[in-house]
N, C-alpha and C positions, 0 to 999 in steps of 0.2 A: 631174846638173846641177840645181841647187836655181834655180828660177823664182821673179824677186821680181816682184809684182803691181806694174803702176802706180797710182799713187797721187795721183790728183787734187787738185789745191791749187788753193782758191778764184781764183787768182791767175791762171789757169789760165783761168777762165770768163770769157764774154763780158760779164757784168755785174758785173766787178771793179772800172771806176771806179765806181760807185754806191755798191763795197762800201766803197772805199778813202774817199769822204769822209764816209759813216758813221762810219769806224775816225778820220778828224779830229775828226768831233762828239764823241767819247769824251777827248779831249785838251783841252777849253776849260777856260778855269780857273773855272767857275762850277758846274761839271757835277753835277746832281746824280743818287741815285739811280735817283729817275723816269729820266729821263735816257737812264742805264745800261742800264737795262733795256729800253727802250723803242727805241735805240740796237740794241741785242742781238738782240731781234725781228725787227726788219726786216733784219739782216746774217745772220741763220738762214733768215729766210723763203730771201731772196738764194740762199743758198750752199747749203739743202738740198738733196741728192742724192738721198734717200732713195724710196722708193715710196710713201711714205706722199702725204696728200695737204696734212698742216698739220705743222710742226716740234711736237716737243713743249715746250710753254712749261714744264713743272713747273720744269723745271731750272734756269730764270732767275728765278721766283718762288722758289725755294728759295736763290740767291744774292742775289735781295732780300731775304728774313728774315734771313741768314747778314751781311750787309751794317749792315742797320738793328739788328741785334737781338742778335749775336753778338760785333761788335766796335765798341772804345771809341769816341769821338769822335774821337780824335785817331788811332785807328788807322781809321776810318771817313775822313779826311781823308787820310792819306796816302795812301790806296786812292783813292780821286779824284784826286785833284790830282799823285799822283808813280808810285803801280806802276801803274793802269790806262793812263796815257800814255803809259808807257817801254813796256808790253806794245802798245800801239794801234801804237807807231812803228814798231816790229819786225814785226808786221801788216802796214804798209804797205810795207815795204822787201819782203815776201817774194818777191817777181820773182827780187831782186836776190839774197837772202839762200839762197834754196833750193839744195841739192847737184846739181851736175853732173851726179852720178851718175846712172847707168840707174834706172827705178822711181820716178821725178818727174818730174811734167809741169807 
């Protein structure tokens, strides 16, 4: 019998409305970069599981160059104002959105 691990979903922890109106601040239509990131920190700090004892930031400073530096204006633009929102909503719904199934909590 193959044993599936449970799998913790932010949604799950006690500090999920904090998280959830962080994931609104990511949907305003003025939103910028800073923002994002900034945004992102403090829903990693929130939601870190890990042992360590600070989330590591590389990875959101590596999605602000990738952000500011990799794509166009207008592709910089939809990424705020239309895919980071639709992904922020789906975020917020995951209570509601998460499987049934055994191996989610």
């Amino acid at each position: 019998m193959i044993v599936t691990p449970e799998v913790p979903l932010p949604s799950s922890l006690p500090l999920w409305k904090p998280v959830q109106e962080l994931l609104l601040g990511l949907q305003k239509p003025d939103l910028t970069v800073d923002d994002l990131i900034e945004n992102m920190k403090q829903i990693s700090s929130i939601c870190d599981l890990s042992d360590t004892t600070s989330p590591d930031p590389r990875g959101l400073e590596t999605l602000r160059l990738i952000v500011e530096t990799q794509f166009s204006a207008d592709e910089r633009t939809r990424f705020l104002s239309r895919t980071l929102p639709c992904m922020a909503r789906y975020a917020i719904s995951l209570k509601e959105l998460k499987p049934k199934t055994k191996g989610f909590r």
